[in-house]
VMD Tcl script that draws the C-alpha trace (Angstrom):
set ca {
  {0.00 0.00 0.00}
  {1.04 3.42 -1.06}
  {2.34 5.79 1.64}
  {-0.62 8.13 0.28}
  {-3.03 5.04 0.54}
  {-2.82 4.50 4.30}
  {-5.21 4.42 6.19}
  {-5.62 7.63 8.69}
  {-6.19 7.20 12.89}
  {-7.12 9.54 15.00}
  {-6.19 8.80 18.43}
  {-8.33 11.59 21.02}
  {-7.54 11.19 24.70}
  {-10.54 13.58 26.20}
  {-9.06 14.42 30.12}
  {-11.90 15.58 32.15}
  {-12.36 16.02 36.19}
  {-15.78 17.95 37.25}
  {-14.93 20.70 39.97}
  {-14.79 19.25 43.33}
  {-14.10 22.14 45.11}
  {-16.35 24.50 46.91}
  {-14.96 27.56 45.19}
  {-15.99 30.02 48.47}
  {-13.80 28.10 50.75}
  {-10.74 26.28 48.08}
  {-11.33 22.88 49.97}
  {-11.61 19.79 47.78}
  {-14.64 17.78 48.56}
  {-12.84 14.77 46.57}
  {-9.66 13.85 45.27}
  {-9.69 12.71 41.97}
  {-7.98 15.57 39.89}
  {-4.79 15.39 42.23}
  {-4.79 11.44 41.93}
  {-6.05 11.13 38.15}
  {-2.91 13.68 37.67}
  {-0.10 11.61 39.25}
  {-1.06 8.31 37.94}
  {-2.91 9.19 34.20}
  {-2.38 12.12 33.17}
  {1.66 11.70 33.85}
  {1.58 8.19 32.44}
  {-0.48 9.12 29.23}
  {2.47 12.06 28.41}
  {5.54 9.64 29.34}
  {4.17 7.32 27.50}
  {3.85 9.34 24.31}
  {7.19 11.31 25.42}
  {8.64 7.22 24.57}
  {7.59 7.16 20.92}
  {8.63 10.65 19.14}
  {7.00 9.21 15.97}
  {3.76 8.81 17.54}
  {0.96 10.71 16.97}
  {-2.71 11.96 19.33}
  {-5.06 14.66 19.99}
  {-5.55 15.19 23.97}
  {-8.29 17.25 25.39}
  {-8.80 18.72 28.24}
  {-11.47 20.33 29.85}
  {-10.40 23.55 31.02}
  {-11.84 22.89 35.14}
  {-9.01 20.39 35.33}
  {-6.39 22.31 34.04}
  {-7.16 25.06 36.47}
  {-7.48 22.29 39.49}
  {-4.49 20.89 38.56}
  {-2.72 24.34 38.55}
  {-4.46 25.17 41.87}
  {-3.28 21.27 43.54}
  {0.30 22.64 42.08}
  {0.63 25.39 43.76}
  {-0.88 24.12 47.06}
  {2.02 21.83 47.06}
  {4.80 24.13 46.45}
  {3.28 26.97 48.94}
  {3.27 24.11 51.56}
  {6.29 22.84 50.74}
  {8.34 26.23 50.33}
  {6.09 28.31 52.87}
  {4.36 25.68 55.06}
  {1.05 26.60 53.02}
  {-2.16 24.83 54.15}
  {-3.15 22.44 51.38}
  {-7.38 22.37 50.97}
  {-7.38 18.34 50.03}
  {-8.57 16.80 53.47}
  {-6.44 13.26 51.86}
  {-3.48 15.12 50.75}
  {-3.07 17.57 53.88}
  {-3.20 14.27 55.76}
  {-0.18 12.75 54.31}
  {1.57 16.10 54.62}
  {0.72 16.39 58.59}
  {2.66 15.12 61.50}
  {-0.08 15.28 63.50}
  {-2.71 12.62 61.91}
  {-6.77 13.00 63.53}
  {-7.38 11.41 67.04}
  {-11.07 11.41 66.59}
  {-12.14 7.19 65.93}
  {-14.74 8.48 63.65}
  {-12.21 11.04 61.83}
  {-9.35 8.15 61.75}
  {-12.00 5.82 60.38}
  {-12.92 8.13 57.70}
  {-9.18 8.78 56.41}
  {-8.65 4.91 56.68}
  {-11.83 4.42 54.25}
  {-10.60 6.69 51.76}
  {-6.81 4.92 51.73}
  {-8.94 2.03 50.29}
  {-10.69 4.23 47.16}
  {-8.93 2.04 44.88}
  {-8.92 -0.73 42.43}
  {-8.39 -3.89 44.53}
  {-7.10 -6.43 41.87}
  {-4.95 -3.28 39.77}
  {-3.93 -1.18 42.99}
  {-4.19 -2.92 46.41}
  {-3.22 -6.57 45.38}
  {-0.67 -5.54 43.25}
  {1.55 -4.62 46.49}
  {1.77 -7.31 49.42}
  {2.20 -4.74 52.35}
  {-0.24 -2.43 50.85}
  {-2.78 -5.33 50.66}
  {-1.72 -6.44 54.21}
  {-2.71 -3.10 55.44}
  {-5.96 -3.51 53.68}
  {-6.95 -6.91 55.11}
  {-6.99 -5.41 58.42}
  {-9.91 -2.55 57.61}
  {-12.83 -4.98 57.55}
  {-12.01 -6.24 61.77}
  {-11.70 -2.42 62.55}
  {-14.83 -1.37 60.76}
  {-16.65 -4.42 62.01}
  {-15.40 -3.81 65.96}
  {-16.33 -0.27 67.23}
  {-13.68 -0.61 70.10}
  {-11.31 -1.59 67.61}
  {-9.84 1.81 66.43}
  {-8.63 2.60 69.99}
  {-5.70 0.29 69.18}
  {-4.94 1.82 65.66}
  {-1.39 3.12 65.62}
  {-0.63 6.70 64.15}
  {2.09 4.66 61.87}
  {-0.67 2.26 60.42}
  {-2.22 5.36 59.32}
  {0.84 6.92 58.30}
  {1.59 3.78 56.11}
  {-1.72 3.43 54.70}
  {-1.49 6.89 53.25}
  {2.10 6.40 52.05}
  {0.80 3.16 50.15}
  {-2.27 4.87 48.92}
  {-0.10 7.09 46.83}
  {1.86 5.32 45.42}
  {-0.10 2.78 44.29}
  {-2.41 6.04 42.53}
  {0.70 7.21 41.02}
  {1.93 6.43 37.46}
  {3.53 3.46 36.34}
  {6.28 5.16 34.10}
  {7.03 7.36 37.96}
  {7.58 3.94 39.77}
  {9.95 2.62 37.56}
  {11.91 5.35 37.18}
  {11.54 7.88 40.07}
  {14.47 6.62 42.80}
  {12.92 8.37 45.52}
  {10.09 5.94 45.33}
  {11.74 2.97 44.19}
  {13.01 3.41 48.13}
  {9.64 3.91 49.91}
  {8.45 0.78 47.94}
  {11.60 -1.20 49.07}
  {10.93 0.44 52.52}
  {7.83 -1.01 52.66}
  {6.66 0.21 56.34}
  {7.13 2.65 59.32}
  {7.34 5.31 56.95}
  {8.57 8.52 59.00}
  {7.35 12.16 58.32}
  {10.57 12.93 56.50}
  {9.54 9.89 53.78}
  {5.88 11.28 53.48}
  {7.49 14.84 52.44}
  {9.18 13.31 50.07}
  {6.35 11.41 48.88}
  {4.68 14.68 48.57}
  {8.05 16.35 46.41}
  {7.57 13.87 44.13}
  {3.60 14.73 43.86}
  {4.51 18.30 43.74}
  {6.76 17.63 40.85}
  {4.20 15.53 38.73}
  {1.71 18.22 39.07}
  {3.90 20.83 38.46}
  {5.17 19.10 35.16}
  {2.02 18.32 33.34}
  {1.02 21.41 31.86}
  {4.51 22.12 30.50}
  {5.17 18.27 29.06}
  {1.76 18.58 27.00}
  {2.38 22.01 25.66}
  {6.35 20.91 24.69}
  {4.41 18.02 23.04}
  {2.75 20.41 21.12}
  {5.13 22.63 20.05}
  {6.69 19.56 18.23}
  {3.34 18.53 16.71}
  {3.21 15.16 18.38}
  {0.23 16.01 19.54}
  {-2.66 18.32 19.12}
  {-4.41 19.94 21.99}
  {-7.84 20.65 22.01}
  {-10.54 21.97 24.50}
  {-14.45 21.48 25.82}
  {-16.21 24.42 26.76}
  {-15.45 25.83 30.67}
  {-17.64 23.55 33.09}
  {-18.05 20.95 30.47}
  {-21.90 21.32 29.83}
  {-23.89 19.65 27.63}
  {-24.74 22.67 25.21}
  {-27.44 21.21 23.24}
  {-29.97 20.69 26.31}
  {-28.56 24.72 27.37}
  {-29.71 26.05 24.47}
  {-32.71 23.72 24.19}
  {-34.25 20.91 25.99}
  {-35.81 19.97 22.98}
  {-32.71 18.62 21.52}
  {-33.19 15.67 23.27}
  {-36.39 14.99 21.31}
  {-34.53 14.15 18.37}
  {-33.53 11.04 19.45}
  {-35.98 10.11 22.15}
  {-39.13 11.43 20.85}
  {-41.25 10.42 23.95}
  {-38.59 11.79 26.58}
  {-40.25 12.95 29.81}
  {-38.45 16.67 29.80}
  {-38.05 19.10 32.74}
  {-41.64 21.30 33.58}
  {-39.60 24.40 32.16}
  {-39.77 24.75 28.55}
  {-36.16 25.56 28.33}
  {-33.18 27.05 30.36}
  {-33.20 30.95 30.79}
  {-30.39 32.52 28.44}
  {-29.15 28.99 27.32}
  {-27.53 30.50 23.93}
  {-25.73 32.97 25.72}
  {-24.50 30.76 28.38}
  {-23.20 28.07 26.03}
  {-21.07 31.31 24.17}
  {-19.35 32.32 27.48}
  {-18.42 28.28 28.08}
  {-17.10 28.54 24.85}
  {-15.22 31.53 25.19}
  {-14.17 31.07 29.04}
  {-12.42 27.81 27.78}
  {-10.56 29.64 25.27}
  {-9.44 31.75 27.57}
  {-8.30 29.52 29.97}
  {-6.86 27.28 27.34}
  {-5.15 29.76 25.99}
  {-3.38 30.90 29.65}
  {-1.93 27.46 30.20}
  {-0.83 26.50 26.47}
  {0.05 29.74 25.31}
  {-1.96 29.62 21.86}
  {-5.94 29.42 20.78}
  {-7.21 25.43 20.34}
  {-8.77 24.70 16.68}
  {-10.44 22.13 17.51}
  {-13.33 20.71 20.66}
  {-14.42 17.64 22.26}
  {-18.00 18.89 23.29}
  {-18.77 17.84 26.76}
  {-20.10 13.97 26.37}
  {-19.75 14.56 22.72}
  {-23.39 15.72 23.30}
  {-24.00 18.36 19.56}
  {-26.81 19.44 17.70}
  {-26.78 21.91 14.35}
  {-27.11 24.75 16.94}
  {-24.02 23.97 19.28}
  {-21.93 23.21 16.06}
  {-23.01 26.55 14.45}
  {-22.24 28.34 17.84}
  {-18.76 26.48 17.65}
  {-18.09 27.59 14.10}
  {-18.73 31.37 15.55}
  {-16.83 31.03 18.05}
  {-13.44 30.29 15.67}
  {-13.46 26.17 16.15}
  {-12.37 24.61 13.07}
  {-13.66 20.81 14.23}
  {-15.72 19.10 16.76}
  {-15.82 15.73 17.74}
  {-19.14 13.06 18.68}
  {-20.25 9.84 18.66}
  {-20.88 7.14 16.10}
  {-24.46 7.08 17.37}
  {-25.34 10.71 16.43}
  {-24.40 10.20 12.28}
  {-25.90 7.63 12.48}
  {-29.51 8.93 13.42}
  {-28.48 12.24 11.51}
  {-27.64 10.12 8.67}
  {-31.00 8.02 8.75}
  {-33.20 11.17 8.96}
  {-31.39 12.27 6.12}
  {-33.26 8.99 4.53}
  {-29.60 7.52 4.17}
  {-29.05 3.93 5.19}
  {-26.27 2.95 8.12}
  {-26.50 -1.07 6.74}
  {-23.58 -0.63 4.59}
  {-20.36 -1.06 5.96}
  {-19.01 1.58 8.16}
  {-16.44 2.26 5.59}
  {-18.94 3.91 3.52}
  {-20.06 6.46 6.08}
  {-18.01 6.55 9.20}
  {-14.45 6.60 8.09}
  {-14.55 10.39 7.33}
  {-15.05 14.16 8.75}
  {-18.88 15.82 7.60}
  {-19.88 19.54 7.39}
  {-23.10 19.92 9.45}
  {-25.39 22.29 7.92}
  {-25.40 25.91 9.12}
  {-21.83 25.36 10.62}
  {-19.33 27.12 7.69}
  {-15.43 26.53 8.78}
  {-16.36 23.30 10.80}
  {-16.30 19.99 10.14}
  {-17.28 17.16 12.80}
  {-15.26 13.73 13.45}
  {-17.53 10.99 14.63}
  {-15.71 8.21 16.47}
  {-15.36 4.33 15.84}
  {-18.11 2.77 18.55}
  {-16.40 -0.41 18.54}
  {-12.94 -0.03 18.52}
  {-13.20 2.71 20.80}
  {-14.99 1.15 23.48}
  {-12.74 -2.42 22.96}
  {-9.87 -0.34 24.37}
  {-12.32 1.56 27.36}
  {-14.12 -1.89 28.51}
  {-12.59 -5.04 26.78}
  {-9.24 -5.02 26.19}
  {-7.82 -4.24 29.80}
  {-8.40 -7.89 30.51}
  {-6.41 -9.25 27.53}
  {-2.63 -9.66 27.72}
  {-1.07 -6.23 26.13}
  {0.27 -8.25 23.18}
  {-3.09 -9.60 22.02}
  {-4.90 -6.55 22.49}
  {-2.35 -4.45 20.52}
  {-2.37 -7.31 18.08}
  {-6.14 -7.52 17.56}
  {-6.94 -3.55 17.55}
  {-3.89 -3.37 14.48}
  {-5.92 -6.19 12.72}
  {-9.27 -4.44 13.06}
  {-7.70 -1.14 11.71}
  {-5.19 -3.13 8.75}
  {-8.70 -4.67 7.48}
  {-10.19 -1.30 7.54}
  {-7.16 -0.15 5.73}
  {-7.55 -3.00 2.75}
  {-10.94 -2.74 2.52}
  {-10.67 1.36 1.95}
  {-7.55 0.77 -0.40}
  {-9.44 2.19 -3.36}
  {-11.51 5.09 -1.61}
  {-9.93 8.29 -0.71}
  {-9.00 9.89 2.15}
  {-10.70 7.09 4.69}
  {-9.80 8.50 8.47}
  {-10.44 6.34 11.92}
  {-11.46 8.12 14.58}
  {-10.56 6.20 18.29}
  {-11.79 8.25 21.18}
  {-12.33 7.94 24.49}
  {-11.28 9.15 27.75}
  {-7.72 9.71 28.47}
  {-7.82 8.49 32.32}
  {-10.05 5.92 33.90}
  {-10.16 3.03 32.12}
  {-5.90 1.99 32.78}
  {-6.70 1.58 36.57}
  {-8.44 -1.31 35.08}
  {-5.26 -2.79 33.08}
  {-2.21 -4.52 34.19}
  {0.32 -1.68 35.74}
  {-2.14 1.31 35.00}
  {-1.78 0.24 31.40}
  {1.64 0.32 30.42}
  {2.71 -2.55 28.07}
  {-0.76 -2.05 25.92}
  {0.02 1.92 25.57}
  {3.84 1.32 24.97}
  {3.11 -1.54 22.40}
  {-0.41 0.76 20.99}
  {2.07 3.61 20.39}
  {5.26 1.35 19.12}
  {3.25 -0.76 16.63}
  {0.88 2.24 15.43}
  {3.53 4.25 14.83}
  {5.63 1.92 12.89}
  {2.76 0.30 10.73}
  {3.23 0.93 7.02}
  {-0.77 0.91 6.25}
  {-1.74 3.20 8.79}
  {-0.68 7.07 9.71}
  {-1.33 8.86 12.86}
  {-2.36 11.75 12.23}
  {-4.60 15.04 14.34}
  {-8.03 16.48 13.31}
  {-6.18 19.79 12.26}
  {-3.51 18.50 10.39}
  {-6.00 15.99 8.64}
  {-8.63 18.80 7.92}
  {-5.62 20.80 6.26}
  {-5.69 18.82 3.10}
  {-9.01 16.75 3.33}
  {-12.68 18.43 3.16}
  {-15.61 16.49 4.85}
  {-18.91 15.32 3.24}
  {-21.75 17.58 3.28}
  {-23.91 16.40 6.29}
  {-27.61 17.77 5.68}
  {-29.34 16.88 8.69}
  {-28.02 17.19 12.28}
  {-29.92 14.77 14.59}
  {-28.95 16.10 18.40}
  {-27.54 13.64 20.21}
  {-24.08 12.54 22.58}
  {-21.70 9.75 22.45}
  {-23.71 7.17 25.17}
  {-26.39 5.47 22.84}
  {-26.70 8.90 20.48}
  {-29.29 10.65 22.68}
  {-28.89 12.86 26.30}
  {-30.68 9.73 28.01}
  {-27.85 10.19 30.65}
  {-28.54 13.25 31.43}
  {-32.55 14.37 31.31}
  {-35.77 12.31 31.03}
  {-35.63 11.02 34.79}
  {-37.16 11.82 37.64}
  {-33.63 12.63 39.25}
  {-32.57 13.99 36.51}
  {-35.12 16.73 35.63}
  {-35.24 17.29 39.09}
  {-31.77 18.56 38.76}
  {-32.39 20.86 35.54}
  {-35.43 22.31 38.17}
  {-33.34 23.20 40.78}
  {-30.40 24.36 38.14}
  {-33.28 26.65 36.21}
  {-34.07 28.33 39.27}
  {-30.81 29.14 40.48}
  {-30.29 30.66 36.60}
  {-33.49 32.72 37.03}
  {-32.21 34.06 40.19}
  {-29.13 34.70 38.87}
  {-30.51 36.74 35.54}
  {-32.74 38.80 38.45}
  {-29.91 39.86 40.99}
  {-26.68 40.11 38.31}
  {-26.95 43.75 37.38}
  {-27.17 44.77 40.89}
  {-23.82 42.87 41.76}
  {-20.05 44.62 41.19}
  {-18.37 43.56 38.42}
  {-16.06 41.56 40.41}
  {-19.38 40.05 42.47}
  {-20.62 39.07 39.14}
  {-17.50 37.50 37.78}
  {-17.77 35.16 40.82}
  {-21.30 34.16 41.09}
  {-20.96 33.84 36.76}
  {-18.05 31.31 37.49}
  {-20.21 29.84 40.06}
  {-23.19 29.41 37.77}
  {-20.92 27.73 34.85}
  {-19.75 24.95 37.65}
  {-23.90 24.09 38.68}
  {-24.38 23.37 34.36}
  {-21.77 21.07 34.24}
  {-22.59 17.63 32.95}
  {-21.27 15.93 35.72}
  {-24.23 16.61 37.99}
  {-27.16 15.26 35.85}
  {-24.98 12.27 34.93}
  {-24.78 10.51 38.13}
  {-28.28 11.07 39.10}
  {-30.66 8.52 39.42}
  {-30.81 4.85 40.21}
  {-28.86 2.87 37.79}
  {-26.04 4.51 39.44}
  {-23.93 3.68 42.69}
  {-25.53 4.93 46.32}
  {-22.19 6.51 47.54}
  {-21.18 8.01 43.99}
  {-25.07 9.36 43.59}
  {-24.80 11.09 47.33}
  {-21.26 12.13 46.71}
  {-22.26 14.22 43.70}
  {-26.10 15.22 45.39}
  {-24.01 16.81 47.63}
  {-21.44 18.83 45.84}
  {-24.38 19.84 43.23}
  {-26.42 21.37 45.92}
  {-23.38 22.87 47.75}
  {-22.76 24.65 44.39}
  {-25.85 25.96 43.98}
  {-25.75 27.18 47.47}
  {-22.73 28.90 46.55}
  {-24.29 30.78 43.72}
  {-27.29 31.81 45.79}
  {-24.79 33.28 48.61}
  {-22.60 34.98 46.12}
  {-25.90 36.74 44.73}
  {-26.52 37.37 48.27}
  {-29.78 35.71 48.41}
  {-30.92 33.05 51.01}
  {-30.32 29.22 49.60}
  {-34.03 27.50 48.50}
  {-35.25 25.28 51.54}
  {-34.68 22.11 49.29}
  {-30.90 22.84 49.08}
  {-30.55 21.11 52.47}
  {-31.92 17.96 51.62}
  {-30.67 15.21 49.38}
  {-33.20 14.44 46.41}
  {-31.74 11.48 44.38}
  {-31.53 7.90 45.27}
  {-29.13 5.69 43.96}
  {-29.77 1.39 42.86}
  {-26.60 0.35 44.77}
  {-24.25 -1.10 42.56}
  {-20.98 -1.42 44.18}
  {-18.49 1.14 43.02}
  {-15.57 -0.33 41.41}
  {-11.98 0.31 42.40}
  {-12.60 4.35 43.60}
  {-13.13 5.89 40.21}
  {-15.60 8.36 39.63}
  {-16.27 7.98 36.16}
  {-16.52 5.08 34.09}
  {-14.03 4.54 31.46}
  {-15.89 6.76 28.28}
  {-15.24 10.10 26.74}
  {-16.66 12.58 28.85}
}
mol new
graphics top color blue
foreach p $ca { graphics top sphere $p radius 0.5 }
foreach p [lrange $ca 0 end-1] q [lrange $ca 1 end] { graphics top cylinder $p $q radius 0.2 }
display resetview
């Protein structure tokens, strides 16, 4: 095959935490940013830092970037200035003096065990030892009068590094030691622990921008809070797919064009302040588009969007066009939706995208490798004759390698190796792809997201429209107090309004979802909303204070707050 014959992949790594911070106080209400950080999003950049010839689009939402900038600098203000740090977890391995409370000890010793148990407790004998021992305390309410400070002290030295990346344990000496160590680790071994986080956090920002600025990789953005713009600007977008959908009482969200325009433009911004440059191109929270967010996009100076297989597909079939001919006729390239000049939207591979989020972690590295380079080499003969065929992989960039073998690092090291190195297939970006390559005229735009092609996951539940209530009133309030507020009042309780439409919220409601994971994110919804109703100095709705959703109680797997998906 002709190098100008191969076929084209697309490899987008979406990197997305929701805010878990109250923004009024700086305290974390969860830890996931700081721990995502150390183990994936270091890994993800070492591991394309290993094979210069390899090629990706990562996106990040731009609420990360600024928690991971704010966990940076907690750490180097503690560790330069003796700086409180606002993470309950990570203050605790920084202080000498751990809680005496039993019901404050038993708290920190749950959250040591947040984990994957076969990928991240097993994996270490006196980490797993350590483990065994929580059940007897937990089931013997005497029991934590006999827990030692150092058990604790261990516990949270283990916790770490088991969250941190694989490519840092094999190479870092510092904790190469602690892991030889093994126990009675001393307050001079958790600083360094915490040197070595500092360092991490520090460094991410800079290694993906480098990576950029030597086109390995493009970066690209979702707007601010990561909301799903289609149901902002109407909640009858989610008719198109789900004609019968039970929607909220309102007929729509107050302002929801306008709103979607500033998450636009407030990710720019902050884009632009850590990477130095404007983004071309946008993962759209969940993927979730309709021919209104895409012409907003276009506006707004984005040259390409991204979504799921599941949304051409209904777009294509109201179109009157069939989907029952292979996906090589109809996937395997960009479109222009209508109304959208200067933009054309990538729709990822389903299948292959979702082998590498759910299947392949149990498969040896080898085989998995092996059988995704197959699947794309038969795409690749099979599109031979047709021009300009592209593959587009995505999926998110983070939780689905605590599921694999050492956080994932044989199948990315042999993904990257092999991919790189195959003579039927280039690597390639959106941008530089969209530089010589037009897309096909698209002439209906069926609203949808990636999960199933509709916004299922997010409205059309009791719980769920629930949530758009309470998030409608808090906007109406908002649109009635904001002239009357200083500009700098307003800039706040604006920020503060961006974090309550976040996806994140609507997502984990209801009862197909885990009791402690529904709660967790009950919780930080309303105490966001509360926020915004303090900032506009206006007394918090009665129903703030009480928890509305109920969850089916699944068991949550291995600490992660998100299942392995784009999003």
């Amino acid at each position: 095959m002709s190098a100008d014959r191969r076929l084209q992949v697309i490899l987008l790594w979406h990197m997305h935490q929701p805010e878990y911070r109250d923004l009024l106080s700086g305290v974390y209400h969860q830890p996931w940013t700081y721990l995502h950080a150390i183990k994936d999003y270091t890994d993800m950049a070492a591991h394309l830092e290993a094979v210069p010839d390899a090629r990706a689009v990562v996106n990040f939402a731009p609420t990360l970037l600024e928690q991971i900038t704010d966990y940076a600098a907690q750490l180097q203000g503690f560790l330069s200035d003796s700086v409180a740090i606002r993470d309950p977890l990570l203050a605790a391995l920084a202080s000498p003096a751990l809680p005496a409370e039993p019901e404050a000890r038993l708290l920190l010793i749950r959250a040591c065990l947040r984990a994957n148990e076969t990928r991240l407790i097993q994996r270490f004998a006196a980490y797993r030892r350590l483990a065994e021992l929580v059940p007897w305390f937990t089931g013997h309410p005497d029991a934590l009068g006999y827990v030692s400070d150092q058990y604790i002290a261990d516990l949270l030295v283990w916790y770490h590094i088991a969250w941190l990346g694989e490519t840092v344990r094999r190479t870092d000496e510092r904790v190469k030691r602690l892991i030889t160590k093994a126990s009675s680790f001393n307050l001079h071994d958790r600083r360094e622990l915490l040197t070595v986080l500092s360092e991490l956090l520090d460094g991410i920002v800079p290694r993906y921008r480098h990576l950029a600025e030597r086109g390995q990789i493009e970066l690209s953005v979702t707007p601010y809070a990561h909301p799903i713009m289609p149901l902002l600007i109407d909640f009858q977008a989610a008719r198109d797919a789900m004609p019968k959908v039970i929607l909220p009482p309102d007929s729509h969200y107050p302002g929801g064009e306008e709103r979607v325009r500033w998450h636009v433009r407030r990710g720019k911004e902050i884009f632009r302040k850590h990477f130095g440059f404007d983004p071309a191109g946008c993962w759209p929270a969940e993927g979730g588009i309709s021919a209104a967010t895409l012409r907003i996009l276009a506006q707004e100076g984005l040259t390409w969007a991204a979504s799921g297989e599941g949304v051409l597909a209904h777009s294509l079939l109201h179109a009157g066009q069939s989907t029952e001919t292979p996906k090589d006729n109809w996937l395997y390239m960009p479109y222009t939706p209508p109304d959208a000049d200067g933009l054309q939207c990538f729709f990822r591979d389903d299948g292959l995208s979702d082998l590498i989020g759910f299947t392949y972690a149990s498969w040896h590295a080898d085989d998995a490798v092996g059988d995704l380079v197959n699947h794309l080499e038969n795409i690749a003969r099979r599109c031979q004759d047709l021009d300009d065929r592209v593959v587009s992989i995505i999926l998110d960039g983070e939780n689905a390698w605590e599921h694999y073998p050492e956080n994932g690092y044989y199948f990315l090291s042999a993904l990257y190796q092999r991919l790189a190195a195959n003579p039927h297939i280039t690597l390639t970006t959106c941008s530089d792809y969209i530089k010589t390559h037009r897309g096909k005229a698209l002439s209906e735009m069926t609203a949808g997201s990636w999960v199933y092609g509709t916004f299922s996951t997010w409205i059309g539940s009791h719980d769920k429209n629930r949530g758009w209530e309470m998030l409608v009133g808090a906007k109406r309030a908002f649109d009635a107090r904001c002239e009357q507020l200083s500009a700098e009042q307003r800039q706040a309780a604006e920020r503060q309004l961006a974090i309550c439409e976040g996806s994140d919220w609507f997502w984990w409601f209801g009862d197909e979802n885990p009791v402690a994971t529904v709660s967790d994110f009950d919780q930080m919804f309303r105490m966001h909303l509360g926020n915004l109703y303090q900032l506009l100095g206006l007394e918090p709705p009665n129903y703030l204070a009480h928890a509305f959703t109920h969850g089916g109680g699944k068991p949550m797997h291995g600490g992660t707050m998100r299942p392995a998906k784009p999003g």
